[in-house]
C-alpha positions in Angstrom: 66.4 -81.3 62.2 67.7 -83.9 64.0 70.9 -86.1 63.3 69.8 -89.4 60.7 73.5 -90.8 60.4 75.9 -92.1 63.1 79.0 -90.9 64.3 81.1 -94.0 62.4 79.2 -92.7 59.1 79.6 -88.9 60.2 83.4 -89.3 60.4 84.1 -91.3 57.1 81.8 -89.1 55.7 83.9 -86.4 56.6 87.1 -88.3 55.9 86.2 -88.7 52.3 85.0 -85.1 51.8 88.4 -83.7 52.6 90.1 -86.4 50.8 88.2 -85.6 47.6 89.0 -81.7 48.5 92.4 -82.2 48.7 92.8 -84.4 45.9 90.4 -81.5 43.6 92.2 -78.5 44.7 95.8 -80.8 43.9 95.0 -81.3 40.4 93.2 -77.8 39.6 96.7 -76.5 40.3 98.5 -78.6 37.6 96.0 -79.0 35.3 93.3 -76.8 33.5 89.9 -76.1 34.9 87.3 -78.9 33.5 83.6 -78.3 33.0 83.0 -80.9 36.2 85.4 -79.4 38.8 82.8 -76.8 40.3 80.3 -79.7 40.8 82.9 -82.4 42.2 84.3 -79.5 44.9 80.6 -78.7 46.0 79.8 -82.5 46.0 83.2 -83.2 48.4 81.7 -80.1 50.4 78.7 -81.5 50.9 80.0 -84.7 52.3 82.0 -82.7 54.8 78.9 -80.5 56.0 77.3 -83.8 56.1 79.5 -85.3 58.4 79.8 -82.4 60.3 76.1 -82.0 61.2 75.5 -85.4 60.9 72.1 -84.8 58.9 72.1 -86.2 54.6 69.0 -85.1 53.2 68.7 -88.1 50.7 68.8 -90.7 53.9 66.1 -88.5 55.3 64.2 -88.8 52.3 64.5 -92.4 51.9 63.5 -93.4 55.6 60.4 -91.2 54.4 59.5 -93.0 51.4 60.5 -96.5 53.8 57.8 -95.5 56.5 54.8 -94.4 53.8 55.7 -97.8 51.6 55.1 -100.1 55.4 51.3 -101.5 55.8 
């Protein structure tokens, strides 16, 4: 698996996956659990693992489909 994204993307990747952490885990302590906070916190944790191993599986998928779609 080698690294799809650059290191500009990697860090505001990164960047925005602990700002969307800290912002979750901010307003699960005031307010009650909702039925979408699970999926936001492992969405913000993705972008941070993401950034961190500088690898997104949908980019990989989408150079895919852009090399099989070229003549």
């Amino acid at each position: 698996m080698k690294p799809n994204i650059g290191i500009v993307n990697a860090m505001v990747r990164m960047t925005c996956g602990l700002s969307m952490l800290t912002f979750l885990i901010m307003r699960s302590k005031t307010k009650e659990e909702s039925a979408l906070h699970p999926l936001l916190v492992i969405a913000a944790a993705m972008k941070v693992a993401e950034g961190a191993v500088r690898y997104c599986p949908l980019t990989a998928v989408y150079n895919e489909m852009e090399e099989n779609q070229q003549f």
